[in-house]
TORKOL-4160 file (C-alpha; in steps of 0.2 Angstrom, whole numbers, padded with zeros to 4 digits, m for minus):
225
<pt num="1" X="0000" Y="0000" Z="0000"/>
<pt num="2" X="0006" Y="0016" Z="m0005"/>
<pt num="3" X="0006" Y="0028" Z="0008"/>
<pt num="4" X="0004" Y="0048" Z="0006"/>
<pt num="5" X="0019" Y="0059" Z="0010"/>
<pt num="6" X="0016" Y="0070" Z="0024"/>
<pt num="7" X="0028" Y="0087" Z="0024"/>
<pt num="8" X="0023" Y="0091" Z="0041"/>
<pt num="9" X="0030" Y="0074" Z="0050"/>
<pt num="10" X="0048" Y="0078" Z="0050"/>
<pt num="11" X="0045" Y="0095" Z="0060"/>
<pt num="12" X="0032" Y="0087" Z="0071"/>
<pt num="13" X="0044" Y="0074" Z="0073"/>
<pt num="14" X="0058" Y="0086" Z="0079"/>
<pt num="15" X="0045" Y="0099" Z="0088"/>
<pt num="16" X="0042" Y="0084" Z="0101"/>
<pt num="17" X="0059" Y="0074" Z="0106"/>
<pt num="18" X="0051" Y="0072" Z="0123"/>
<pt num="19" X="0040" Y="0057" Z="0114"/>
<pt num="20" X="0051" Y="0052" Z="0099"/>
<pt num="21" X="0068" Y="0054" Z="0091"/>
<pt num="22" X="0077" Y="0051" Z="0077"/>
<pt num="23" X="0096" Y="0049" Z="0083"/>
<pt num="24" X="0093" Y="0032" Z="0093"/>
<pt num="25" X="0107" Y="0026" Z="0095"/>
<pt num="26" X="0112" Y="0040" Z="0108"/>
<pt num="27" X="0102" Y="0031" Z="0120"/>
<pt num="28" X="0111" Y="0016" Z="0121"/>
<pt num="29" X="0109" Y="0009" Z="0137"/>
<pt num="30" X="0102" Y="0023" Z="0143"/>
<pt num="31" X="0084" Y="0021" Z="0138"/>
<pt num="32" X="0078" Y="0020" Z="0154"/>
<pt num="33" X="0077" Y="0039" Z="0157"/>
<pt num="34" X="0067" Y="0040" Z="0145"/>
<pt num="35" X="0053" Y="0036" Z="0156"/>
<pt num="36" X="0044" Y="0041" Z="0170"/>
<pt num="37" X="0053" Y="0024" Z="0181"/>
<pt num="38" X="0066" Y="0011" Z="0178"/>
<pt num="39" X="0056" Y="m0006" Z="0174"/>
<pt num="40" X="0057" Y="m0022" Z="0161"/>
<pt num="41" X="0059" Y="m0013" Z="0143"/>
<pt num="42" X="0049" Y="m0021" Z="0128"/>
<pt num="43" X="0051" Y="m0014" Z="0109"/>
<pt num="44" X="0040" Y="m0016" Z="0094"/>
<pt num="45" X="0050" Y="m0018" Z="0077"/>
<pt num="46" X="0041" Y="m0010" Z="0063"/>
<pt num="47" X="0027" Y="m0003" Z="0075"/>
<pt num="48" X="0017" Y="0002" Z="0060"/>
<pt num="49" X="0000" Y="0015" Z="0064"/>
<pt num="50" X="0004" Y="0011" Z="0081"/>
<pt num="51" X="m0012" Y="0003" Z="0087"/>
<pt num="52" X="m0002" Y="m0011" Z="0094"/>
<pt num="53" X="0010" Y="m0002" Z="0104"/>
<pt num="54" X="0000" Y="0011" Z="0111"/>
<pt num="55" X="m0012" Y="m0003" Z="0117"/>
<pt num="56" X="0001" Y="m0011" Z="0127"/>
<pt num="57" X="0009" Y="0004" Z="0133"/>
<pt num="58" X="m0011" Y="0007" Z="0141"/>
<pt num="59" X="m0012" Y="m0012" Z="0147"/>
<pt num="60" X="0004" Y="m0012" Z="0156"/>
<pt num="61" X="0008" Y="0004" Z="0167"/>
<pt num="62" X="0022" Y="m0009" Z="0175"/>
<pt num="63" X="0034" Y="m0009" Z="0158"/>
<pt num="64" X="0042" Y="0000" Z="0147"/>
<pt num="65" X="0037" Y="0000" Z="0130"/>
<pt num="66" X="0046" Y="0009" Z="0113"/>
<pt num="67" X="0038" Y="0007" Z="0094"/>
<pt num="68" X="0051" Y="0006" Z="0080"/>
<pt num="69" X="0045" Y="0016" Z="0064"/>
<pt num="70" X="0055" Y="0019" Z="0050"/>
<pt num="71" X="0043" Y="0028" Z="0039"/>
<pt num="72" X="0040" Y="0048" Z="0045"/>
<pt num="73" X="0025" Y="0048" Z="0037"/>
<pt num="74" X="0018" Y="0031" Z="0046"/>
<pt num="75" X="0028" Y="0039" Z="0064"/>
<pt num="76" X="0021" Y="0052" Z="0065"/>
<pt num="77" X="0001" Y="0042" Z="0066"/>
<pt num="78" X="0010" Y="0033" Z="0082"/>
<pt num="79" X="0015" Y="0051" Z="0089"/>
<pt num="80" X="m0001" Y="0059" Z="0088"/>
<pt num="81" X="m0010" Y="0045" Z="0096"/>
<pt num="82" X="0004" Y="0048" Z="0111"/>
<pt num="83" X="0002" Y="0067" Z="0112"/>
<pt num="84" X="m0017" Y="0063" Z="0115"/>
<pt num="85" X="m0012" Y="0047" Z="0127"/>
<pt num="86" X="0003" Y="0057" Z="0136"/>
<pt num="87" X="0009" Y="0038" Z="0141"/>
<pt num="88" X="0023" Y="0040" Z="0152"/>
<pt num="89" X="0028" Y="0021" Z="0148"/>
<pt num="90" X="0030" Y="0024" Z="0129"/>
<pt num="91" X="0042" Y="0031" Z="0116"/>
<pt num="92" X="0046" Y="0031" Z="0098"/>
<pt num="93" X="0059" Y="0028" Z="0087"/>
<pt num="94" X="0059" Y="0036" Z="0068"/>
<pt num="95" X="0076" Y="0027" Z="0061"/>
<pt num="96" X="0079" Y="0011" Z="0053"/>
<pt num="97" X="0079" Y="m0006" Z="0066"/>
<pt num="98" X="0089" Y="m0013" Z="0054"/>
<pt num="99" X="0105" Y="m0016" Z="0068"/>
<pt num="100" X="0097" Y="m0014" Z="0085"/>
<pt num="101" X="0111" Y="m0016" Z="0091"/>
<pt num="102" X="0116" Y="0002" Z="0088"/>
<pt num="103" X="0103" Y="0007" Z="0097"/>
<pt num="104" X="0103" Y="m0003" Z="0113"/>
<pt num="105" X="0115" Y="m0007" Z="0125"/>
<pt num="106" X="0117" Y="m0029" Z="0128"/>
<pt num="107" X="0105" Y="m0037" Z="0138"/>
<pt num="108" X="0094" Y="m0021" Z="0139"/>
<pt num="109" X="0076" Y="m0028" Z="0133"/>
<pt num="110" X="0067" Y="m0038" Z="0138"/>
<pt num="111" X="0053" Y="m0043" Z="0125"/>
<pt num="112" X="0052" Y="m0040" Z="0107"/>
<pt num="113" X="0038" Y="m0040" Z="0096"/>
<pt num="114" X="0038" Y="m0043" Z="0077"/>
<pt num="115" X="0022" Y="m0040" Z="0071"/>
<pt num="116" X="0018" Y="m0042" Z="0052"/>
<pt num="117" X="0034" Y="m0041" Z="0047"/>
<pt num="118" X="0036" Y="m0038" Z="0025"/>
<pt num="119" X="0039" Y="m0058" Z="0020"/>
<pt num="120" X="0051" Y="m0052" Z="0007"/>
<pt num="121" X="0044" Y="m0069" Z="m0003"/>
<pt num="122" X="0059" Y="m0071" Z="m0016"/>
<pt num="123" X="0072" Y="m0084" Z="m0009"/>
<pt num="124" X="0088" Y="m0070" Z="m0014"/>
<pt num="125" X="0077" Y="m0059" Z="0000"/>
<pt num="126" X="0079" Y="m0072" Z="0014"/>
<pt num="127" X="0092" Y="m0062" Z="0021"/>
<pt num="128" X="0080" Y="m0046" Z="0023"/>
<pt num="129" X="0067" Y="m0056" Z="0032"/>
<pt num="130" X="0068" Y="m0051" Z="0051"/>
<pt num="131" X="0067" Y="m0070" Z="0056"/>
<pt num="132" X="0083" Y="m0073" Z="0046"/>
<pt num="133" X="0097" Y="m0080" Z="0057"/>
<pt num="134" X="0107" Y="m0064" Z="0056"/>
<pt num="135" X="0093" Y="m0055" Z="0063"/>
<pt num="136" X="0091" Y="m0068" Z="0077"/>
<pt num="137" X="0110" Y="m0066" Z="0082"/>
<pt num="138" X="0105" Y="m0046" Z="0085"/>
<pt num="139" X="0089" Y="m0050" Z="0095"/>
<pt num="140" X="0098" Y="m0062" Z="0105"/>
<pt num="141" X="0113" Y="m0048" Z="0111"/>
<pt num="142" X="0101" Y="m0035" Z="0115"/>
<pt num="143" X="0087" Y="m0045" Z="0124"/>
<pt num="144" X="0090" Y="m0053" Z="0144"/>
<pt num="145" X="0095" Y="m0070" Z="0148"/>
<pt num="146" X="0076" Y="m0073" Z="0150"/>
<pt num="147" X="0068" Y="m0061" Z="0139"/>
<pt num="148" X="0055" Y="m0065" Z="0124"/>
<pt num="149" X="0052" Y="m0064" Z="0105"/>
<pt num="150" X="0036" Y="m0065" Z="0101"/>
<pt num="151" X="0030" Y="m0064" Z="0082"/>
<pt num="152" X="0015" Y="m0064" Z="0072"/>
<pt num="153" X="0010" Y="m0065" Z="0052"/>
<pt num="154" X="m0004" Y="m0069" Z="0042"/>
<pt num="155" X="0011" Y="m0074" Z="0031"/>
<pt num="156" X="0011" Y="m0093" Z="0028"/>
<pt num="157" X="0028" Y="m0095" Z="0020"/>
<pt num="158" X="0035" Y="m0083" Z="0032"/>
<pt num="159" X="0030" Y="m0093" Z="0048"/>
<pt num="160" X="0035" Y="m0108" Z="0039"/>
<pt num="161" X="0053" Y="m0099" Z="0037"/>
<pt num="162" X="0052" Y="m0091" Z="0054"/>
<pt num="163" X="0047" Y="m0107" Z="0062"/>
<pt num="164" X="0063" Y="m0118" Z="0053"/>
<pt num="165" X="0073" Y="m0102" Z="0057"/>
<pt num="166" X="0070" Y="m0100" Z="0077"/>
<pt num="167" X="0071" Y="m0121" Z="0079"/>
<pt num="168" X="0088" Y="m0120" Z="0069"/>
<pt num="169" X="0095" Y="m0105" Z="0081"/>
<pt num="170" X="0091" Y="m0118" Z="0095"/>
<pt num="171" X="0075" Y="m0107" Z="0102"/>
<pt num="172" X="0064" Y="m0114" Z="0116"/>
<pt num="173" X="0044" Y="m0111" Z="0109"/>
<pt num="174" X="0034" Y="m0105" Z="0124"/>
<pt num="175" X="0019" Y="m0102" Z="0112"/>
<pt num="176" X="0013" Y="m0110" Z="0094"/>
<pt num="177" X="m0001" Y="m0104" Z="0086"/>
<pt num="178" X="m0008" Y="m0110" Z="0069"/>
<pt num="179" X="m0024" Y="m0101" Z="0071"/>
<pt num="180" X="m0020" Y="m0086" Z="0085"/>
<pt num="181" X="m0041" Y="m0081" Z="0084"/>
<pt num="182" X="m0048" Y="m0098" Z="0086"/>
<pt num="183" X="m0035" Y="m0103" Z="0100"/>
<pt num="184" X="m0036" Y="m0100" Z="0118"/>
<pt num="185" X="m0021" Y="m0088" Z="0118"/>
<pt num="186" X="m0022" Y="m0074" Z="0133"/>
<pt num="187" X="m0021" Y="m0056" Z="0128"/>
<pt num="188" X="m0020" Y="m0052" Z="0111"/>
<pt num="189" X="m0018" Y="m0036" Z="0105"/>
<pt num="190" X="m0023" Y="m0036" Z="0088"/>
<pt num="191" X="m0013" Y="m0024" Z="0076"/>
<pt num="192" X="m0024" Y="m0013" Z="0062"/>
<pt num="193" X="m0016" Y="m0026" Z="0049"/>
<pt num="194" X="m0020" Y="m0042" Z="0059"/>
<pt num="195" X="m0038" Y="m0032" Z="0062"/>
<pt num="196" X="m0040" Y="m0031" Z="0041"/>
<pt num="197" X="m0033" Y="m0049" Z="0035"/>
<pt num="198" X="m0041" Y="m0059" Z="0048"/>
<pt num="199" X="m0058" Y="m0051" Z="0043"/>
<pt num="200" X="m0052" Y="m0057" Z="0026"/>
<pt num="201" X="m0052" Y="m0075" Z="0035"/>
<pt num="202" X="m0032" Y="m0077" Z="0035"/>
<pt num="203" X="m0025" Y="m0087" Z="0051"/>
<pt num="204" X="m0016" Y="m0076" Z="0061"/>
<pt num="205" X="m0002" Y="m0085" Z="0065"/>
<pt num="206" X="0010" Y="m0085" Z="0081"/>
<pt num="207" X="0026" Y="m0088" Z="0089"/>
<pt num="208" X="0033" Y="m0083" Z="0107"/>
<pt num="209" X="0051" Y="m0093" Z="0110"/>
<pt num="210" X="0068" Y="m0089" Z="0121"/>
<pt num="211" X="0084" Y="m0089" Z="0116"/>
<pt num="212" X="0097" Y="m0101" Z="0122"/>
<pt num="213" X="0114" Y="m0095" Z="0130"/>
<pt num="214" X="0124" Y="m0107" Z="0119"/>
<pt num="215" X="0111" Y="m0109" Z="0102"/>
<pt num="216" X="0120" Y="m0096" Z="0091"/>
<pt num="217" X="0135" Y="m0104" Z="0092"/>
<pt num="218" X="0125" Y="m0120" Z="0085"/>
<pt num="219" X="0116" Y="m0113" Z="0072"/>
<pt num="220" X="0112" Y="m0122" Z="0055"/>
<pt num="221" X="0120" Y="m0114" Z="0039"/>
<pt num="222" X="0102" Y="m0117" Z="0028"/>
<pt num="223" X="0088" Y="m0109" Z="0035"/>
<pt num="224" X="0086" Y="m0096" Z="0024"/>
<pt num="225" X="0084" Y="m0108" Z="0008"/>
């Protein structure tokens, strides 16, 4: 979907750095003053319109919460939902998530969430899919000993790869989902994609795994065949 340019996002972007910036990676391991107190951190990769994030930003007053947007255009619809919500639990990235690495410190999240991720369906993409190994190896630095992964898609082929992708890095499943709507799952914040194709009647699908301390070194050389 083609989205319409918006010349104002850049300077509304810039006007309110108390709820958003730009220059991430300036924050590195230093994201917690950022917020109004000190508790676990969880991010959203590719936050989207921001329904998602601003929803679990209101649900849980006891965590942290920062969206990942790289579009100004699609950023700046999560920032004026925040300067009605005024969450003091939720911030927002405008940059590319591409190395998170660059932007937080080791060990300094403890949940991600990779919601309806592009499938980048040609094989010479794999690479570019944030389920790829590489990608793992980042999520894996940045996130706690005991902290999460959770990703949805209504992508078949993708949670196929994703599925083949987290067993080959040696990832623990805490949750499986073929058909997250028709399952028993708690709490499921639904995102304004998942909202549109499960109206379409696609399965949401879902994954919630762990890393292990010593999988990476393990890791299988094919999973992005």
């Amino acid at each position: 979907m083609r989205l319409r340019n918006k010349p104002r996002a850049a300077g509304e972007i810039a006007a309110n750095s108390q709820y958003i910036t730009t220059t991430p990676a300036e924050f590195k391991g230093q994201w917690q003053s950022k917020f109004a107190q000190a508790q676990p951190l969880s991010i959203e990769v590719g936050s989207g319109k921001g329904r998602f994030i601003v929803e679990m930003a209101k649900a849980h007053p006891e965590r942290n919460f920062i969206g990942i947007e790289i579009q100004p255009s699609v950023a700046i619809m999560i920032l004026e939902k925040q300067l009605v919500a005024k969450l003091p639990n939720l911030y927002l990235i405008q940059a590319d998530g591409g190395d998170l690495t660059d932007f937080f410190a080791e060990n300094e999240v403890a949940q991600i969430y990779l919601n309806f991720s592009d499938p980048w369906p040609k094989s010479r993409h794999a690479k570019r899919r944030l389920t790829h190994r590489l990608f793992l190896a980042m999520y894996q630095q940045i996130l706690q000993p005991e902290g999460s992964l959770q990703f949805k898609t209504d992508n078949r082929g993708l949670f196929e790869f994703s599925l083949i992708s987290f067993n080959q890095f040696g990832m623990q499943f805490k949750e499986l989902s073929l058909d997250l709507h028709a399952d028993d799952v708690p709490e499921n914040i639904e995102t304004e994609y998942e909202q549109r194709f499960s109206q379409m009647g696609h399965p949401i699908y879902l994954i919630e795994a762990q890393f292990n301390a010593s999988a990476a070194a393990n890791v299988q050389p094919d999973a992005d065949r």
